[in-house]
N, CA, C and O atoms as a GROMACS GRO file, in nm:
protein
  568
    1UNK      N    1  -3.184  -2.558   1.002
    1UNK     CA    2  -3.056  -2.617   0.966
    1UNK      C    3  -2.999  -2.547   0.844
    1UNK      O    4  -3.062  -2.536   0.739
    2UNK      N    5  -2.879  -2.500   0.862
    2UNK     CA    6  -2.819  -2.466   0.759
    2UNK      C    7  -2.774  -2.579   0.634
    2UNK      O    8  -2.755  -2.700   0.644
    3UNK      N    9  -2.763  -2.488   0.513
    3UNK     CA   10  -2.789  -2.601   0.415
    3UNK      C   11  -2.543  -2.610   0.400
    3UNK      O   12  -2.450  -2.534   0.425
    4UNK      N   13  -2.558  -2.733   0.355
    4UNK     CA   14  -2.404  -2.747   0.380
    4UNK      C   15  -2.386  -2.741   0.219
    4UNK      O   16  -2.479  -2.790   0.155
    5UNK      N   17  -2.257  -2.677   0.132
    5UNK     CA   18  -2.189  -2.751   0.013
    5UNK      C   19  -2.031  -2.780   0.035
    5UNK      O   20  -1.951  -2.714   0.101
    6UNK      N   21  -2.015  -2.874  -0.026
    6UNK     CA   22  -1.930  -2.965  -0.040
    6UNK      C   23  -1.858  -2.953  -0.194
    6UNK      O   24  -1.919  -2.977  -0.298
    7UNK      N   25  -1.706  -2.907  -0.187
    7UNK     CA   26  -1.662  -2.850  -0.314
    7UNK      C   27  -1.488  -2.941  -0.353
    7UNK      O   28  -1.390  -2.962  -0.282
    8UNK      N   29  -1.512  -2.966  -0.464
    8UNK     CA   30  -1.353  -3.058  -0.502
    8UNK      C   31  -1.332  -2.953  -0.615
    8UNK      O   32  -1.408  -2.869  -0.664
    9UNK      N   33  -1.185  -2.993  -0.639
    9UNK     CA   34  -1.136  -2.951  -0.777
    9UNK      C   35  -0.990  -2.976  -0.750
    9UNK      O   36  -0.941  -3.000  -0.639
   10UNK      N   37  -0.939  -2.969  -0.839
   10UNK     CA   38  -0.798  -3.016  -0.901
   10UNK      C   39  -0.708  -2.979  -1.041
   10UNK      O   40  -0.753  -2.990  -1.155
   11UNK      N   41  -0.624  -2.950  -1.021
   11UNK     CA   42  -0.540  -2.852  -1.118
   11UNK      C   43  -0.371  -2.816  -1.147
   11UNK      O   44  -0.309  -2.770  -1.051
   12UNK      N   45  -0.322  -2.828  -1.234
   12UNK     CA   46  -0.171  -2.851  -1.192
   12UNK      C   47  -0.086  -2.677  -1.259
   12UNK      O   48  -0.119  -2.612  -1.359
   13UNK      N   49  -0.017  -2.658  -1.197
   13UNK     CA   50   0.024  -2.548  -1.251
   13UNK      C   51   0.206  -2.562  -1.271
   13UNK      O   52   0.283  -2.640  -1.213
   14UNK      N   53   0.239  -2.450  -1.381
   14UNK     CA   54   0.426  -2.478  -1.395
   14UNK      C   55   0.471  -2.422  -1.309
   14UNK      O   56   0.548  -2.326  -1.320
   15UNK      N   57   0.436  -2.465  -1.223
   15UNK     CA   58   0.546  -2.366  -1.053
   15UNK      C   59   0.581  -2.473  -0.986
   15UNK      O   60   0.514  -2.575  -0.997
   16UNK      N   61   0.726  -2.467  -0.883
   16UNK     CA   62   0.744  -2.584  -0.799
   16UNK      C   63   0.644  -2.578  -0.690
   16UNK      O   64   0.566  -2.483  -0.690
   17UNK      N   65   0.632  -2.701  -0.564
   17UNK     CA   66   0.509  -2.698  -0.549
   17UNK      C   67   0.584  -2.561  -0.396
   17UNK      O   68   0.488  -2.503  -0.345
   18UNK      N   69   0.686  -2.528  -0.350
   18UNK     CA   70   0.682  -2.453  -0.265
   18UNK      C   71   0.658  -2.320  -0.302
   18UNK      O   72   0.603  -2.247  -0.219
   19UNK      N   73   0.696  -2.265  -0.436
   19UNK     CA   74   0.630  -2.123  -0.481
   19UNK      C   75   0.484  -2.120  -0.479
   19UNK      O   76   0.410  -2.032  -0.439
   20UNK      N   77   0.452  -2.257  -0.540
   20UNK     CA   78   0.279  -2.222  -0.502
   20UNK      C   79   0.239  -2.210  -0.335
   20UNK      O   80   0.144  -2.141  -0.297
   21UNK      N   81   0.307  -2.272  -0.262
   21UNK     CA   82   0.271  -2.240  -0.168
   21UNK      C   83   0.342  -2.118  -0.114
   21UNK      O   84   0.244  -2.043  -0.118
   22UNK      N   85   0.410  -2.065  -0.081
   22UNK     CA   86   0.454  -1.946  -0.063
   22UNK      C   87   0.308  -1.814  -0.113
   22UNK      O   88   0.271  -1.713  -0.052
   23UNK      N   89   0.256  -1.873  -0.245
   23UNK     CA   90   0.182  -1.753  -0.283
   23UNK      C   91   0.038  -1.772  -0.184
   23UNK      O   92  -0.019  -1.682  -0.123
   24UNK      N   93  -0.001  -1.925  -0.189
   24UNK     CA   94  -0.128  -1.924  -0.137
   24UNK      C   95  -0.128  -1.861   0.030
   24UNK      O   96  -0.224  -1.792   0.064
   25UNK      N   97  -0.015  -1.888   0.130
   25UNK     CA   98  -0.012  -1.839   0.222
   25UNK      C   99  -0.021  -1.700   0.249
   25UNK      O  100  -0.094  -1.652   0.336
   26UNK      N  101   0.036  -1.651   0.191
   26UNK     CA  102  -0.006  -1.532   0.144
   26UNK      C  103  -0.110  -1.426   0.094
   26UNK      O  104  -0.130  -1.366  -0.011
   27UNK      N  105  -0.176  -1.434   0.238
   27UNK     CA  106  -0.370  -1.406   0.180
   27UNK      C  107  -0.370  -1.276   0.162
   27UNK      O  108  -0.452  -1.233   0.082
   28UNK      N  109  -0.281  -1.180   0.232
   28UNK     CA  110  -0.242  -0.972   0.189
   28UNK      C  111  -0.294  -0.967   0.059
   28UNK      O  112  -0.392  -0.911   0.011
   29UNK      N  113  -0.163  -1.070  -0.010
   29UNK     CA  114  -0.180  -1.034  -0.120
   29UNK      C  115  -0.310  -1.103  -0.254
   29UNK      O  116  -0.330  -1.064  -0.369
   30UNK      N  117  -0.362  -1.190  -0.193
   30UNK     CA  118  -0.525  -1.255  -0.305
   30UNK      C  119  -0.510  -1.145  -0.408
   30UNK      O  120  -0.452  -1.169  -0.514
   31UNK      N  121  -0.563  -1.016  -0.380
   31UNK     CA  122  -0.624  -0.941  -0.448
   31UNK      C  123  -0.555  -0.963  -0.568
   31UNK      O  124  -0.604  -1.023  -0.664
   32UNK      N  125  -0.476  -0.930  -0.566
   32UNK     CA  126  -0.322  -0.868  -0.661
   32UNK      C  127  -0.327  -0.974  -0.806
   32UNK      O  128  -0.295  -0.941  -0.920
   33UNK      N  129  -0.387  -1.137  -0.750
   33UNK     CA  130  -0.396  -1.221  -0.871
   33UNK      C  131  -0.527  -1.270  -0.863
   33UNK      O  132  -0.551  -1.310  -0.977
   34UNK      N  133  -0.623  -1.288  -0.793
   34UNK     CA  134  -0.684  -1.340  -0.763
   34UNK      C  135  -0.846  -1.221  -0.774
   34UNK      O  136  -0.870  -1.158  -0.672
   35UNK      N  137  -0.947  -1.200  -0.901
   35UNK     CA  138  -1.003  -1.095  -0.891
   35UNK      C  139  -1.172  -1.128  -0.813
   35UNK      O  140  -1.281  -1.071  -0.809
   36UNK      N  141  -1.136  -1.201  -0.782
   36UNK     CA  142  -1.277  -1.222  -0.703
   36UNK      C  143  -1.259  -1.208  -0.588
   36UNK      O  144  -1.368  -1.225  -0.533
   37UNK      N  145  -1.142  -1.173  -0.480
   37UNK     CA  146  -1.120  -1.177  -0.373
   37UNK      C  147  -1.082  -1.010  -0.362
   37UNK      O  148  -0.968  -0.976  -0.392
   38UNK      N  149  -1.168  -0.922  -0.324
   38UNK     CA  150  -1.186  -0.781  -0.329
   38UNK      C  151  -1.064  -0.685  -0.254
   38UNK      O  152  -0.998  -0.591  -0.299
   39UNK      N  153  -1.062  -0.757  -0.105
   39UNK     CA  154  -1.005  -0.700  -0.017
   39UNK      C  155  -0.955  -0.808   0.105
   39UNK      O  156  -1.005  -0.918   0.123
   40UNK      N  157  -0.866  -0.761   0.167
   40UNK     CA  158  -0.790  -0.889   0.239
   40UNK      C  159  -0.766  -0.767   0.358
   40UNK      O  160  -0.725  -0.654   0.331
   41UNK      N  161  -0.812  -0.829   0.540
   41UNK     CA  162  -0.745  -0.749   0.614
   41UNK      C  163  -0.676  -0.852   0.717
   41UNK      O  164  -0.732  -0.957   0.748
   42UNK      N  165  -0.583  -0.824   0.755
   42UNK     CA  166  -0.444  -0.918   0.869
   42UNK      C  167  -0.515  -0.852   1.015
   42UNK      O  168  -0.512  -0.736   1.057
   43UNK      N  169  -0.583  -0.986   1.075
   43UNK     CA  170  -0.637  -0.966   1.207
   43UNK      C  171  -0.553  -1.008   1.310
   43UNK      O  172  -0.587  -1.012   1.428
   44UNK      N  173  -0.417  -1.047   1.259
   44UNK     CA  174  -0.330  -1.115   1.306
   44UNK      C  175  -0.239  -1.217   1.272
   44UNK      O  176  -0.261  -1.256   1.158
   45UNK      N  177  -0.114  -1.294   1.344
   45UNK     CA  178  -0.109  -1.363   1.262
   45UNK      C  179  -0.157  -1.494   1.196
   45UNK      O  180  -0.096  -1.561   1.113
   46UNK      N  181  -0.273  -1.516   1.247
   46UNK     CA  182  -0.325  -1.655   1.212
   46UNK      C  183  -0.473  -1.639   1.141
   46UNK      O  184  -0.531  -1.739   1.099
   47UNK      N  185  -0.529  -1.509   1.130
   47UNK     CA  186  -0.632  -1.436   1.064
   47UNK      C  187  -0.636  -1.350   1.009
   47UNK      O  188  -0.550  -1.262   1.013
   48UNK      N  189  -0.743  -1.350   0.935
   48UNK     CA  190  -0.776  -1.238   0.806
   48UNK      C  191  -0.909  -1.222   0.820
   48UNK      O  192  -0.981  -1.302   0.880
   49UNK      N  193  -0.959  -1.083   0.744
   49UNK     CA  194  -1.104  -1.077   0.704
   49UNK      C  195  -1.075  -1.086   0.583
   49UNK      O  196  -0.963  -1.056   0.541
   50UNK      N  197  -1.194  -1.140   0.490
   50UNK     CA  198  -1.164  -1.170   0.364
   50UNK      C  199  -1.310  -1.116   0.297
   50UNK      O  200  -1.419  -1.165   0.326
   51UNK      N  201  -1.293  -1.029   0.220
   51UNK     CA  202  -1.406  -1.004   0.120
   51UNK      C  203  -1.412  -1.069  -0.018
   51UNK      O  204  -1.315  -1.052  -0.091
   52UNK      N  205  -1.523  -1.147  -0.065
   52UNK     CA  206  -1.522  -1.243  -0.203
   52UNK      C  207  -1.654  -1.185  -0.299
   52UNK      O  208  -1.762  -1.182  -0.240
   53UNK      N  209  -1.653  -1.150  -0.410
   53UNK     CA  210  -1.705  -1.086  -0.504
   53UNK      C  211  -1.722  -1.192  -0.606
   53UNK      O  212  -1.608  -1.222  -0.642
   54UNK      N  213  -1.790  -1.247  -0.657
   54UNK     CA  214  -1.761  -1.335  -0.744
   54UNK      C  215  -1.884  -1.258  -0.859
   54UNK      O  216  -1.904  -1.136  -0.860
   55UNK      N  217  -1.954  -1.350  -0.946
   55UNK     CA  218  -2.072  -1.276  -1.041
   55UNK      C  219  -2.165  -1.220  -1.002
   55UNK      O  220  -2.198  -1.107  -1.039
   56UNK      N  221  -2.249  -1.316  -0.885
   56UNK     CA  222  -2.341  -1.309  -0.840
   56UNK      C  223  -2.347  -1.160  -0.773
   56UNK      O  224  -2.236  -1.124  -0.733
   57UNK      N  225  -2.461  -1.060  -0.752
   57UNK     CA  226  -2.432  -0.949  -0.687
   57UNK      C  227  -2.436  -0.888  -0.558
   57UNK      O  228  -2.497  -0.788  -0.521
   58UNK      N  229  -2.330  -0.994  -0.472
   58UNK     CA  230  -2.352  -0.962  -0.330
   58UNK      C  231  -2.180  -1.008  -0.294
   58UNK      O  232  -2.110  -1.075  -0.370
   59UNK      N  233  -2.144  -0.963  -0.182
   59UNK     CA  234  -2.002  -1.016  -0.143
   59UNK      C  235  -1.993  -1.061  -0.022
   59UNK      O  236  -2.034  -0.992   0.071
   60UNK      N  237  -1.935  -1.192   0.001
   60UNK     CA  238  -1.900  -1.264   0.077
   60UNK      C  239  -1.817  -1.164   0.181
   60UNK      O  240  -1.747  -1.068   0.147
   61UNK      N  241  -1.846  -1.217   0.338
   61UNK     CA  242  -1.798  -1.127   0.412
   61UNK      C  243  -1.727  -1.275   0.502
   61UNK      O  244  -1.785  -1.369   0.556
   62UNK      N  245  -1.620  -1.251   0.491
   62UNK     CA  246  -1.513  -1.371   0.576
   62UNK      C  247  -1.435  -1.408   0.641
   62UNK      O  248  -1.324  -1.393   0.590
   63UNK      N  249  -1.434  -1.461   0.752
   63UNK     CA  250  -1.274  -1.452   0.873
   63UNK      C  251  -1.230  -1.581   0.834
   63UNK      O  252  -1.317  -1.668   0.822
   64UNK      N  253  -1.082  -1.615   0.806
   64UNK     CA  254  -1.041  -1.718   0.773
   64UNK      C  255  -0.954  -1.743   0.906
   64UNK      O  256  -0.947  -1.644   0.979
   65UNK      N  257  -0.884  -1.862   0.954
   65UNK     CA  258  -0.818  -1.895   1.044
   65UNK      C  259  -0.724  -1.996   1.023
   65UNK      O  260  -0.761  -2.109   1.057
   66UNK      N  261  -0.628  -1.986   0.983
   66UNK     CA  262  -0.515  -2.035   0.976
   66UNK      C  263  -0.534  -2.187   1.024
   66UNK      O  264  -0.538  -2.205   1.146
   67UNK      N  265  -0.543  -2.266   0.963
   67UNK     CA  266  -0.540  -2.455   1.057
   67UNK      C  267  -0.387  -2.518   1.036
   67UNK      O  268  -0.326  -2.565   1.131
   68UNK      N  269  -0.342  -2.514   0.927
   68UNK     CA  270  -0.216  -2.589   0.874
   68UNK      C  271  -0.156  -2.515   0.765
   68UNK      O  272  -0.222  -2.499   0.662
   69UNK      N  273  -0.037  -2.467   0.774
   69UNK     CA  274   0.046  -2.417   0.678
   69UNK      C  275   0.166  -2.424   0.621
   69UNK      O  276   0.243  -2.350   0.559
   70UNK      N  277   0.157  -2.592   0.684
   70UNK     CA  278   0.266  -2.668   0.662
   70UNK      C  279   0.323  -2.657   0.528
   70UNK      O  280   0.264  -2.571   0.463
   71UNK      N  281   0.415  -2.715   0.467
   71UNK     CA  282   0.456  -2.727   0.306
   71UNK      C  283   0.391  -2.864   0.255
   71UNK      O  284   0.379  -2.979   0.299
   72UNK      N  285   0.358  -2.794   0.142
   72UNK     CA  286   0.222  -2.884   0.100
   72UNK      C  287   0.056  -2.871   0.126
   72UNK      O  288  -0.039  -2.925   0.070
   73UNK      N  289   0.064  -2.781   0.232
   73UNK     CA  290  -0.100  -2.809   0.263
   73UNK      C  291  -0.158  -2.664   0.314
   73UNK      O  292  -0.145  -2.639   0.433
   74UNK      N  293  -0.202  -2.595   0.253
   74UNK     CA  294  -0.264  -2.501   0.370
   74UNK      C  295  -0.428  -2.521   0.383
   74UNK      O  296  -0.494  -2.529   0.279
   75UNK      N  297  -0.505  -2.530   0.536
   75UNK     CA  298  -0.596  -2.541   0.586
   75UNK      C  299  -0.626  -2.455   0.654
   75UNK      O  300  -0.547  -2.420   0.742
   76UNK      N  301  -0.772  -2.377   0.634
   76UNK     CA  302  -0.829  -2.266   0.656
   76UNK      C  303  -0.986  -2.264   0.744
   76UNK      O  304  -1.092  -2.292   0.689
   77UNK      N  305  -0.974  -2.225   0.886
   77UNK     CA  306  -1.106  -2.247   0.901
   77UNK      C  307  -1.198  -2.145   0.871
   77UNK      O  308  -1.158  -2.028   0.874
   78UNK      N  309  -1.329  -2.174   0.838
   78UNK     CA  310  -1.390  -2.025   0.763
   78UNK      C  311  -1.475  -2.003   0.878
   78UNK      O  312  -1.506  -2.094   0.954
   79UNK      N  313  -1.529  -1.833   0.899
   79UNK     CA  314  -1.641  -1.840   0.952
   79UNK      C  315  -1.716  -1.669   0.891
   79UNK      O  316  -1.658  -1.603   0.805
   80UNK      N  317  -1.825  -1.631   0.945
   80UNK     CA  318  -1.867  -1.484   0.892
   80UNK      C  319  -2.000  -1.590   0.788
   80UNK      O  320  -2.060  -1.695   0.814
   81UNK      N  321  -1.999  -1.506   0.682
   81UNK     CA  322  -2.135  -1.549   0.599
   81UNK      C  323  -2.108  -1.709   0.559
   81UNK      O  324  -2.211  -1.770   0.530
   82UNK      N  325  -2.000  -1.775   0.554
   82UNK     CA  326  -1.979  -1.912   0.564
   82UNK      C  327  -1.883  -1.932   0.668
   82UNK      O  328  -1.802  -1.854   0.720
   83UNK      N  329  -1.922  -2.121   0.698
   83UNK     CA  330  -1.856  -2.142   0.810
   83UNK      C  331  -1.793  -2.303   0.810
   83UNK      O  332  -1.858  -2.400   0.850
   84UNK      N  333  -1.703  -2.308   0.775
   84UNK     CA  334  -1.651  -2.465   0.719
   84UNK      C  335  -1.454  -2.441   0.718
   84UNK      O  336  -1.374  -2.367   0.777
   85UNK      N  337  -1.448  -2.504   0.660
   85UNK     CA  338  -1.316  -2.479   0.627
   85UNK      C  339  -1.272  -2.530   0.475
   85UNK      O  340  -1.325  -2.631   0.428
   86UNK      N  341  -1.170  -2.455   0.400
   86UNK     CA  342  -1.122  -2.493   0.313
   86UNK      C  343  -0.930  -2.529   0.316
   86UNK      O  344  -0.842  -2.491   0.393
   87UNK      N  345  -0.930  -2.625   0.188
   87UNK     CA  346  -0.798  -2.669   0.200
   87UNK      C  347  -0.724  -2.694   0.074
   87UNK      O  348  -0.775  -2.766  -0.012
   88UNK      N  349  -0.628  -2.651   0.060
   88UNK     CA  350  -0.513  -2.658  -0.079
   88UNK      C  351  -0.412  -2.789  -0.038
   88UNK      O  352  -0.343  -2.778   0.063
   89UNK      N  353  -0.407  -2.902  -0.113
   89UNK     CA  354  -0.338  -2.944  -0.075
   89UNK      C  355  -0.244  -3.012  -0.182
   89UNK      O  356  -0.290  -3.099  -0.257
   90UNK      N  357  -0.096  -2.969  -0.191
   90UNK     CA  358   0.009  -2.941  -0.340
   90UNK      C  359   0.100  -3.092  -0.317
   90UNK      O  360   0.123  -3.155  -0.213
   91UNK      N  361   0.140  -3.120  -0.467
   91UNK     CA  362   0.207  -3.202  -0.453
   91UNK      C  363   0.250  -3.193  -0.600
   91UNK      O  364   0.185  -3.143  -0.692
   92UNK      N  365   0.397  -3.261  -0.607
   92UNK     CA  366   0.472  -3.238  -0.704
   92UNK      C  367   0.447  -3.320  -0.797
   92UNK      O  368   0.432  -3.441  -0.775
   93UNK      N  369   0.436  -3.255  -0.940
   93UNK     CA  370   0.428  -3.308  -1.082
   93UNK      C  371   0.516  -3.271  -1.156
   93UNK      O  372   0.587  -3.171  -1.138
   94UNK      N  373   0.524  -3.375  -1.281
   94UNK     CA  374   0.632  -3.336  -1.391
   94UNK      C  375   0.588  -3.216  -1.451
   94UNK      O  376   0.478  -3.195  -1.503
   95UNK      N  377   0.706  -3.121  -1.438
   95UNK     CA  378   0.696  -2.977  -1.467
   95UNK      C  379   0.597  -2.877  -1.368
   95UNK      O  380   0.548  -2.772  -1.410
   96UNK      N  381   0.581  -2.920  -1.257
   96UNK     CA  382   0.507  -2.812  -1.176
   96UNK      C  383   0.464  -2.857  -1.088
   96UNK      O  384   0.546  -2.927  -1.027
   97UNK      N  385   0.308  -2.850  -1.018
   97UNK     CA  386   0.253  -2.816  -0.882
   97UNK      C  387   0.122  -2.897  -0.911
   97UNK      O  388   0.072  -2.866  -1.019
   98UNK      N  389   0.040  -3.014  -0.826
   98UNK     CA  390  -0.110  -3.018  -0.894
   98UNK      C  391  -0.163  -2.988  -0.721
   98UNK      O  392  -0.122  -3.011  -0.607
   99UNK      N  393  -0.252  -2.938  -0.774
   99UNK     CA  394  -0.341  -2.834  -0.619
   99UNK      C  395  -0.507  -2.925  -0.626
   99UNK      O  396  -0.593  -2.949  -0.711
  100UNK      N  397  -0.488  -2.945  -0.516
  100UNK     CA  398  -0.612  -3.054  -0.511
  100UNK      C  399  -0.696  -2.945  -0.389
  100UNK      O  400  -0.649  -2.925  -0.277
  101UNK      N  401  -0.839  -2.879  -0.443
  101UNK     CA  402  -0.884  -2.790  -0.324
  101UNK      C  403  -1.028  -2.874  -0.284
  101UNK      O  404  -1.092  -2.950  -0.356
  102UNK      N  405  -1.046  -2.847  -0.196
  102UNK     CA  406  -1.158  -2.920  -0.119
  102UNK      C  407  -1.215  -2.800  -0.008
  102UNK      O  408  -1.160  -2.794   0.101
  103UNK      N  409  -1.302  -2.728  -0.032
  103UNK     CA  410  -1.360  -2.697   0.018
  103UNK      C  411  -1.515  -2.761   0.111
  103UNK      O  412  -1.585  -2.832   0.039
  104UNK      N  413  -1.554  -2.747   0.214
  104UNK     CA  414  -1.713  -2.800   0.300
  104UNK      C  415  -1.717  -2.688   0.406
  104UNK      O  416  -1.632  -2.645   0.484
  105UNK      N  417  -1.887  -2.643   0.375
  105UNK     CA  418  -1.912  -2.477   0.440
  105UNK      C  419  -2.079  -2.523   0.457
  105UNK      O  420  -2.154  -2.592   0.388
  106UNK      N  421  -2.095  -2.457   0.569
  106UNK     CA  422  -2.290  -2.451   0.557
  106UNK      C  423  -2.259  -2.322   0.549
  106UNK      O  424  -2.146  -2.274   0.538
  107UNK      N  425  -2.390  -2.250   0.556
  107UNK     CA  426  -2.429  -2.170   0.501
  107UNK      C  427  -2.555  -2.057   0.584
  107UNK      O  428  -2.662  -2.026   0.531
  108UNK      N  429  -2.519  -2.017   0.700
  108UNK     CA  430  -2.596  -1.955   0.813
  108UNK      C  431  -2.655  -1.831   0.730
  108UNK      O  432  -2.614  -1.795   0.620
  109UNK      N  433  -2.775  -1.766   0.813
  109UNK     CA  434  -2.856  -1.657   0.816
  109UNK      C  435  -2.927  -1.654   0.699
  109UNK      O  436  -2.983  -1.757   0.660
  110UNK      N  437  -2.936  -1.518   0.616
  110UNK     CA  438  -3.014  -1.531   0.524
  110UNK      C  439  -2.985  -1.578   0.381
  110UNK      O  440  -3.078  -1.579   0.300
  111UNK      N  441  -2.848  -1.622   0.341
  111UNK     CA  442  -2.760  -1.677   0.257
  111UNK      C  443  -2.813  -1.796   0.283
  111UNK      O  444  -2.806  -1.860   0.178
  112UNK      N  445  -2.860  -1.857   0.362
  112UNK     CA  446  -2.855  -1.998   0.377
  112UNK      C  447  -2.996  -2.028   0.356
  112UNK      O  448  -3.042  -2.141   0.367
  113UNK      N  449  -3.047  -1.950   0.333
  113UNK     CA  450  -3.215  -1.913   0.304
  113UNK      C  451  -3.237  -1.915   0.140
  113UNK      O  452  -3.326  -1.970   0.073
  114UNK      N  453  -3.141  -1.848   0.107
  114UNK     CA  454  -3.155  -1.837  -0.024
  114UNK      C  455  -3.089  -1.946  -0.085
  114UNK      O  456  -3.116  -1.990  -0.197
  115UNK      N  457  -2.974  -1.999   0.015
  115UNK     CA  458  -2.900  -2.104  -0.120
  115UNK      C  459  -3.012  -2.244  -0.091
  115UNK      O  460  -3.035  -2.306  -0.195
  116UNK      N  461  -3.073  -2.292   0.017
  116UNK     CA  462  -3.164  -2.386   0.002
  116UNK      C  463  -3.262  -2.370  -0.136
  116UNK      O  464  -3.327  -2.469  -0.170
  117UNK      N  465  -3.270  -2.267  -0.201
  117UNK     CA  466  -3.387  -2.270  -0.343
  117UNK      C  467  -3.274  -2.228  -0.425
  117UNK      O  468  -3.247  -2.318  -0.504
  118UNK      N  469  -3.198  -2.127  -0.439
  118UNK     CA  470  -3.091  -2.112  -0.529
  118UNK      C  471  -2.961  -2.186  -0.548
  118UNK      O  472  -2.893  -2.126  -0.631
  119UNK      N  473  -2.886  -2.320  -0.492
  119UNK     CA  474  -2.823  -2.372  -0.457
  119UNK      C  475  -2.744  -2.379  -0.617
  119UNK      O  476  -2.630  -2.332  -0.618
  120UNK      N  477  -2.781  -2.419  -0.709
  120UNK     CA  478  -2.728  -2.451  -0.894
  120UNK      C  479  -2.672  -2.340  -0.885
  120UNK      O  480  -2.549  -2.343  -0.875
  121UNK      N  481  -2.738  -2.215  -0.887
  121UNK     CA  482  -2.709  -2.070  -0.891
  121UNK      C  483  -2.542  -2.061  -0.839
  121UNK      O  484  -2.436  -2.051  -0.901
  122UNK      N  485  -2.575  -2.071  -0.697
  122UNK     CA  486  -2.458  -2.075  -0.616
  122UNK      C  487  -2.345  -2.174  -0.616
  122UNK      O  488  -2.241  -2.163  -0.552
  123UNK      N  489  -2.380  -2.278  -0.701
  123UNK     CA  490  -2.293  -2.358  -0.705
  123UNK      C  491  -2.228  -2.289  -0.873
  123UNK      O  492  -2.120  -2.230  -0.875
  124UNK      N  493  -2.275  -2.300  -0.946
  124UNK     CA  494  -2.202  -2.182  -1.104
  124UNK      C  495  -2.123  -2.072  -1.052
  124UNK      O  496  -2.006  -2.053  -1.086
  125UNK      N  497  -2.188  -1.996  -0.968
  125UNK     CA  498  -2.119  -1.867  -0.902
  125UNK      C  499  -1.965  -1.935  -0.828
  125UNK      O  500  -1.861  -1.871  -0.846
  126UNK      N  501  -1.962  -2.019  -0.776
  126UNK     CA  502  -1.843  -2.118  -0.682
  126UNK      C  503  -1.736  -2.098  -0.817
  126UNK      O  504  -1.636  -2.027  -0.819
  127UNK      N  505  -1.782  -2.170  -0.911
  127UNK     CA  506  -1.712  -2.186  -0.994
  127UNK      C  507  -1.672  -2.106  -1.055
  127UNK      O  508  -1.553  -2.124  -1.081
  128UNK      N  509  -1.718  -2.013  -1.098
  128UNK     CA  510  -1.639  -1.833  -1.152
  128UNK      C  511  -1.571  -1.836  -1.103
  128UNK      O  512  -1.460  -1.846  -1.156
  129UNK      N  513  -1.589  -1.826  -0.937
  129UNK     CA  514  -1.429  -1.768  -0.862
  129UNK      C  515  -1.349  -1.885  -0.850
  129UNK      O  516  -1.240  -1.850  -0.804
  130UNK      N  517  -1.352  -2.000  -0.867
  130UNK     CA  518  -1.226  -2.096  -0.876
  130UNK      C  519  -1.186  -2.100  -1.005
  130UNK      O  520  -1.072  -2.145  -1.020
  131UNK      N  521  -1.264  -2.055  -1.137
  131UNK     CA  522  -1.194  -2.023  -1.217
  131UNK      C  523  -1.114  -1.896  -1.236
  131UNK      O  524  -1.050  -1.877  -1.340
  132UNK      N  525  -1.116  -1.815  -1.145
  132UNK     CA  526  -1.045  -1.696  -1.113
  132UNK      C  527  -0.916  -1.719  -1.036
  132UNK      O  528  -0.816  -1.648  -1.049
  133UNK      N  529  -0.924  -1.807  -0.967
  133UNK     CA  530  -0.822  -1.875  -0.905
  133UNK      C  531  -0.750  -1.906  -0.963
  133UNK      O  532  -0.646  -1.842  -0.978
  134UNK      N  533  -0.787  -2.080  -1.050
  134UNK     CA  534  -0.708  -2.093  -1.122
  134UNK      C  535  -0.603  -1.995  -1.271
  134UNK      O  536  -0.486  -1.997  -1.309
  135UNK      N  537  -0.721  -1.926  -1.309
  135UNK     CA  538  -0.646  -1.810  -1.409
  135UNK      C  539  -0.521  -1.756  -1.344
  135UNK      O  540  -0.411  -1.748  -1.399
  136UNK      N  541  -0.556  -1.714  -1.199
  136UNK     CA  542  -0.481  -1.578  -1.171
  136UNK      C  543  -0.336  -1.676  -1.115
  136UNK      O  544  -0.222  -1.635  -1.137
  137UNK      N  545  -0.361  -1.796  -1.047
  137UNK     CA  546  -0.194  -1.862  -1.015
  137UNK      C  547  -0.145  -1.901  -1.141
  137UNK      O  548  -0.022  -1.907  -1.154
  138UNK      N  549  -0.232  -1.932  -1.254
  138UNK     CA  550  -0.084  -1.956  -1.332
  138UNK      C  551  -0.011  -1.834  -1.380
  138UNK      O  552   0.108  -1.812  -1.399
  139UNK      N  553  -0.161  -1.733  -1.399
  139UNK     CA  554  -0.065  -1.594  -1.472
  139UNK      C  555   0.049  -1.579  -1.348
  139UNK      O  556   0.160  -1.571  -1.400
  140UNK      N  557   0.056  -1.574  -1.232
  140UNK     CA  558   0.135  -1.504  -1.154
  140UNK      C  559   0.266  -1.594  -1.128
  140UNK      O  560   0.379  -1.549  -1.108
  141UNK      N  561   0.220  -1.762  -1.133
  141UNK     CA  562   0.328  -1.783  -1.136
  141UNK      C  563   0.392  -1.871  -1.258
  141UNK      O  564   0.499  -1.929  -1.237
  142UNK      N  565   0.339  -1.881  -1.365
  142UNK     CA  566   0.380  -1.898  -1.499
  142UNK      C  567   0.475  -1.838  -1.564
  142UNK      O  568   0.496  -1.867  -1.682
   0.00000   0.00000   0.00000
């Protein structure tokens, strides 16, 4: 059995909430603000491969799939070295955007081997790159 994590966070930024979304849909461009996200390829229009670099010294290899990209919400199904889905979901605050993300992924092959004994590890590492996240939307849209 693959081991599952389960990820919240929440955050408000000075952008209205449709510029933030405009940027998040926009997976081409991750790299550009976003430095944990290496490389981005368009498998179409409802997919990407996604490469993720965070501290730890190995990179996430990732197909994302488009679920909802409605205004307000984008939903992503994951699969490749994780397999879950993640979700942004925006709503308007005084003076800006608050982004509520919720990520849930197990964790197949030999990643999933290692995060059953390294799991703290991997859960600190999570957090680098959502603090990369968060850094890089406000610089970009601040």
């Amino acid at each position: 059995m693959s081991p599952t994590f389960a990820f919240r966070d929440g955050w408000e930024v000075a952008a209205p909430p449709a510029a933030v979304h405009d940027l998040l849909v926009d997976l081409e461009h991750y790299p550009a603000w976003w430095p944990q996200v290496v490389a981005v390829a368009s498998l179409g229009p409802d997919d990407a491969r996604v490469l993720c670099r965070s501290t730890l010294p190995y990179t996430l290899d990732l197909v994302l799939h488009a679920v909802n990209r409605s205004p307000g919400v984008l939903e992503v199904g994951v699969s490749g070295h994780l397999v879950g889905t993640v979700r942004f979901d925006l709503s308007p605050v005084d003076g800006g955007t608050r982004l509520d993300f919720a990520q849930e992924v197990r964790v197949p092959g030999w990643l999933g081997v290692l995060s059953s004994v390294a799991g703290p590890v991997l859960r600190w590492n999570h957090d680098r790159m959502m603090a990369g996240c968060r850094q890089g939307l406000r610089a970009r849209l601040e």
